[in-house]
DODOMI-578931 format. One record per residue (C-alpha): residue number from 0; x, y, z; residue in three letters; chain. Coordinates in nm, 2 decimals. Each point is the difference from the previous one (the first is absolute). Layout:
<NUM, <X, Y, Z>, Ala, A>
...
***
This chain:
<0, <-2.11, -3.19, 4.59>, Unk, A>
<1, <-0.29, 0.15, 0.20>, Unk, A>
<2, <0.13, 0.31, 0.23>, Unk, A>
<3, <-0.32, -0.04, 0.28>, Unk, A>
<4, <-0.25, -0.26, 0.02>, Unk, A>
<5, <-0.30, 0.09, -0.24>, Unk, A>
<6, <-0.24, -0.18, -0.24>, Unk, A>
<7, <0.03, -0.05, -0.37>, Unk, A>
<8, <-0.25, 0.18, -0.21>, Unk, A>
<9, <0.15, 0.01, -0.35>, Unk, A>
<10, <0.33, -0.19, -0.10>, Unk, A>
<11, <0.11, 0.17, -0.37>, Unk, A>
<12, <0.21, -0.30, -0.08>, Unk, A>
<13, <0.07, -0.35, -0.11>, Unk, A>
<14, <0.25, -0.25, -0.10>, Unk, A>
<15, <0.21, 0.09, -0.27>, Unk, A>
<16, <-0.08, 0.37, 0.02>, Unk, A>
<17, <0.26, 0.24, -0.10>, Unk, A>
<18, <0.03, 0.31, 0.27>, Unk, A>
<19, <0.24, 0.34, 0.07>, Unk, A>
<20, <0.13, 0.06, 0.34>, Unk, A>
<21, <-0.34, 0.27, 0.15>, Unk, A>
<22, <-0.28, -0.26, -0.19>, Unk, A>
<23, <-0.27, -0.07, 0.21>, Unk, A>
<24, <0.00, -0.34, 0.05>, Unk, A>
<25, <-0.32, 0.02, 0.26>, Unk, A>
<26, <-0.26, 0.20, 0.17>, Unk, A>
<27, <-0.03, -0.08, 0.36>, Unk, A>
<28, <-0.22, 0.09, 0.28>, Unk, A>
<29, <0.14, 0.10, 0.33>, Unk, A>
<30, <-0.15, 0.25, 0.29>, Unk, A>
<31, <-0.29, 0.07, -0.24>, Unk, A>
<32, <0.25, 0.14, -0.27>, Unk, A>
<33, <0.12, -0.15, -0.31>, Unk, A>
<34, <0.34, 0.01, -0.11>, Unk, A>
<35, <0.18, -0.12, -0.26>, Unk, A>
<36, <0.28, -0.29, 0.08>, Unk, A>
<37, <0.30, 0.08, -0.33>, Unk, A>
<38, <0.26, -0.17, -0.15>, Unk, A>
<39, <0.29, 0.06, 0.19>, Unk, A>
<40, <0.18, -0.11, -0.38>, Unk, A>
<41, <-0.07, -0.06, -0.35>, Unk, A>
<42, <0.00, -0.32, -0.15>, Unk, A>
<43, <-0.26, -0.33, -0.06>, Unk, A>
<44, <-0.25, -0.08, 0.26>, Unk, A>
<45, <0.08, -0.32, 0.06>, Unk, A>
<46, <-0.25, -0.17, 0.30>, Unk, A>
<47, <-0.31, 0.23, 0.18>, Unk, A>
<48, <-0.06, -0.13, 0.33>, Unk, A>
<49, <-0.30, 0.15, 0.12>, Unk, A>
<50, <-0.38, 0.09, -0.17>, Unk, A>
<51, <-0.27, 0.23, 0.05>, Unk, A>
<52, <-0.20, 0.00, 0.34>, Unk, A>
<53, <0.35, -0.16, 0.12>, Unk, A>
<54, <0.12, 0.15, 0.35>, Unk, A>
<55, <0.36, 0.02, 0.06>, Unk, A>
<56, <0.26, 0.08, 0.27>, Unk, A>
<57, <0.29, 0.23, -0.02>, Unk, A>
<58, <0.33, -0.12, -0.13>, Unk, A>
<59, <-0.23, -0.27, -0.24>, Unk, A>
<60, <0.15, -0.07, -0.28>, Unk, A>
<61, <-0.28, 0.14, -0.32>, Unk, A>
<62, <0.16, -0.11, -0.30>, Unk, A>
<63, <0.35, -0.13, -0.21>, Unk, A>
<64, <0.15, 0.15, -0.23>, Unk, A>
<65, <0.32, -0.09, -0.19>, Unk, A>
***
């Protein structure tokens, strides 16, 4: 989930990848900074919801994992 409203610049994953809990899962782009969105938990990335270039709002929903 996105913390503040920003712009996607990298995204790190896809479906069916394995990640740890602290795995950068994307780069985005917000106030002229990047920062890196992580997995809250481990586990299988399930659906991705956004791509590159792709501007989103806070509280978005980024990715699934299960």
């Amino acid at each position: 989930m996105a913390d503040i409203p920003g712009m996607i610049i990298r995204v790190n994953v896809k479906p069916g990848d394995q990640v740890r809990a602290g795995d950068a899962l994307f780069v985005m782009e917000a106030m002229k900074m990047e920062m890196e969105v992580a997995s809250p938990d481990g586990g299988t990335v399930d659906q991705v919801h956004v791509k590159v270039n792709e501007v989103v709002q806070a509280g978005q929903v980024l990715a699934v994992l299960r």
